[in-house]
LUMROMAR-513615 format. One record per residue: residue in three letters; x, y, z of N, C-alpha, C in turn. Coordinates in pm, whole numbers, padded with zeros to 5 digits, always signed. Example, Ala and Ser with C-alpha at 12.3 -4.5 7.8 and 13.67 -1.06 7.14 Angstrom:
// LUMROMAR-513615
ALA+01319-00569+00780+01230-00450+00780+01320-00330+00780;SER+01285-00225+00708+01367-00106+00714+01290+00003+00787;
***
This chain:
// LUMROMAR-513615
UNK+06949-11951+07983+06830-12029+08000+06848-12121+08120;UNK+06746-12106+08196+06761-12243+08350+06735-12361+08323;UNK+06741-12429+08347+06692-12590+08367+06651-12563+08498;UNK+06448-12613+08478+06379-12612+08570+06359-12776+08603;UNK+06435-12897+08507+06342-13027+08504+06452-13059+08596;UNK+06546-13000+08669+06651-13085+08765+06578-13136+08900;UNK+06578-13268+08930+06530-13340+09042+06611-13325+09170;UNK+06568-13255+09243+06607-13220+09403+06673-13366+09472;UNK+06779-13388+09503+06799-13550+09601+06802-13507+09752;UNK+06724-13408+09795+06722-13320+09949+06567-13321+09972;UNK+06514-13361+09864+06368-13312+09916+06293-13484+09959;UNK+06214-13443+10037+06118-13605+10053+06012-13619+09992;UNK+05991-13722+09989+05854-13753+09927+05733-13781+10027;UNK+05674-13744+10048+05579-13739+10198+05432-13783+10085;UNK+05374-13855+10179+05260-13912+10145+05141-13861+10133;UNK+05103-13848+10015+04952-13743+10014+04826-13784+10130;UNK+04789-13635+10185+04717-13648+10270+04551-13657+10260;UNK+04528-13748+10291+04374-13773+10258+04236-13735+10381;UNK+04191-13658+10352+04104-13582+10451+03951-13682+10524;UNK+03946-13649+10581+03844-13709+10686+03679-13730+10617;UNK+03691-13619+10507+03566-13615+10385+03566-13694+10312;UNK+03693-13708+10269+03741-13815+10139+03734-13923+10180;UNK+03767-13968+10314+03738-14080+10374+03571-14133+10371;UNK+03495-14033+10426+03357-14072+10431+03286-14081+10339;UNK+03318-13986+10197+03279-14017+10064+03311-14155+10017;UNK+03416-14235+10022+03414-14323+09957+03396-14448+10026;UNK+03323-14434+10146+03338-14528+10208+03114-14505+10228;UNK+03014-14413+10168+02932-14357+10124+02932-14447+09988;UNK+03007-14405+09892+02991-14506+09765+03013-14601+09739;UNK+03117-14710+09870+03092-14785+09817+03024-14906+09917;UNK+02929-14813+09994+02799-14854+10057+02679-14908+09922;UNK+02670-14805+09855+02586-14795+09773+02628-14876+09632;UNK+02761-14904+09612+02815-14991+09523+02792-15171+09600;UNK+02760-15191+09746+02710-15324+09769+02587-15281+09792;UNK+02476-15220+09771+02335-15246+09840+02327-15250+09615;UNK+02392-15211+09572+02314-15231+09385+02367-15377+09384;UNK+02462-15392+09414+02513-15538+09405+02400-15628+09475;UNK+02366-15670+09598+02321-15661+09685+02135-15665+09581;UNK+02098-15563+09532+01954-15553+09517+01974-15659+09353;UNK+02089-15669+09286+02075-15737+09187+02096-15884+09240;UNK+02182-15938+09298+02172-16085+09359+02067-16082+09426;UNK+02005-16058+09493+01841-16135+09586+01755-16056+09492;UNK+01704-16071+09367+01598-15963+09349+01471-16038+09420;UNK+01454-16152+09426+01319-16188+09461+01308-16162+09642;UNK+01448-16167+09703+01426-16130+09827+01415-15969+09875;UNK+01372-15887+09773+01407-15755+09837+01316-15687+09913;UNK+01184-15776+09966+01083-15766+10046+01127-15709+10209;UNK+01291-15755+10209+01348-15758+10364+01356-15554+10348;UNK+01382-15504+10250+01414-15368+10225+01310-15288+10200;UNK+01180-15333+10231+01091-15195+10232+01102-15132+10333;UNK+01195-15116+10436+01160-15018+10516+01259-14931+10470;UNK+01339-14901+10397+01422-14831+10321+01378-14749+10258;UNK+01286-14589+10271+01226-14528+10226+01276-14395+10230;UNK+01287-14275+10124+01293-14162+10174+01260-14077+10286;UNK+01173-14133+10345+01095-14058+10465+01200-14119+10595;UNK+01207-14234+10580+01244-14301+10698+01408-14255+10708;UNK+01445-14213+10557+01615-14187+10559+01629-14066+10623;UNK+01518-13972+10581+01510-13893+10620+01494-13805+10798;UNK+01406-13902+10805+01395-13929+10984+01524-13937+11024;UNK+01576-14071+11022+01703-14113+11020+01856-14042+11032;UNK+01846-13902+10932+01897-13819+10953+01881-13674+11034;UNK+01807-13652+11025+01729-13558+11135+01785-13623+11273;UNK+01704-13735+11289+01717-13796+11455+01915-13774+11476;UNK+01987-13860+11379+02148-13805+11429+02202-13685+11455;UNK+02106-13628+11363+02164-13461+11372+02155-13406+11482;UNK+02029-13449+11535+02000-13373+11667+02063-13473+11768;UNK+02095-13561+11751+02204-13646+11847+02338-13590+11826;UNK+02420-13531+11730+02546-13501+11743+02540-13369+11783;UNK+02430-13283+11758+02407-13165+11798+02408-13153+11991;UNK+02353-13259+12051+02323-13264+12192+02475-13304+12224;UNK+02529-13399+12178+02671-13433+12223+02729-13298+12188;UNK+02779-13230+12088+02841-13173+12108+02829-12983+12171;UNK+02716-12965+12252+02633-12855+12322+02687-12925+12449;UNK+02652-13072+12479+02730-13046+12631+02907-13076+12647;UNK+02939-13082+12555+03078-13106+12537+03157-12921+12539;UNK+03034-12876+12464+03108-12736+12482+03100-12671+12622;UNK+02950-12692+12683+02937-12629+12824+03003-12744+12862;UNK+03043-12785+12885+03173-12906+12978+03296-12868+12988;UNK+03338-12791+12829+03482-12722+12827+03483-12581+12890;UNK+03370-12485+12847+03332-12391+12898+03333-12321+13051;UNK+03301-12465+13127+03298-12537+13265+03379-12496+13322;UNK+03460-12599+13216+03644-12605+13306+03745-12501+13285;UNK+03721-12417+13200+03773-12284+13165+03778-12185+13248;
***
């Protein structure tokens, strides 16, 4: 029978790697963990937040998209270029 529970003293312990998604997810929630905070302390001020609308988020995203989309079309004919 082996003994599989023997602890290696050769191996390292290297630091779990946390991805560029995982980054933006939680940094996404806890946007949204201060705007609830945020809408419960001022409730009487939340007049400053009607422009905060689905439509407008929506815009909002569209308009970047087609901004990272243009950055990165001339970034490719730029590399393309120099190739």
């Amino acid at each position: 029978m082996i003994n599989n529970n023997k602890i290696s003293s050769n191996k390292k312990i290297e630091k779990p790697y946390n991805c560029r998604n995982c980054y933006i997810i939680r940094f996404f929630l806890l946007a949204v963990v201060f705007i609830i905070l945020f809408a419960l302390i001022q409730s009487d001020n939340l007049h400053y937040l009607d422009f905060v609308t689905p439509t407008n988020a929506a815009i909002l995203i569209i308009i970047l998209g087609v901004i990272m989309f243009l950055i990165k079309l001339t970034n490719y004919f730029f590399e393309k270029k120099n190739n």
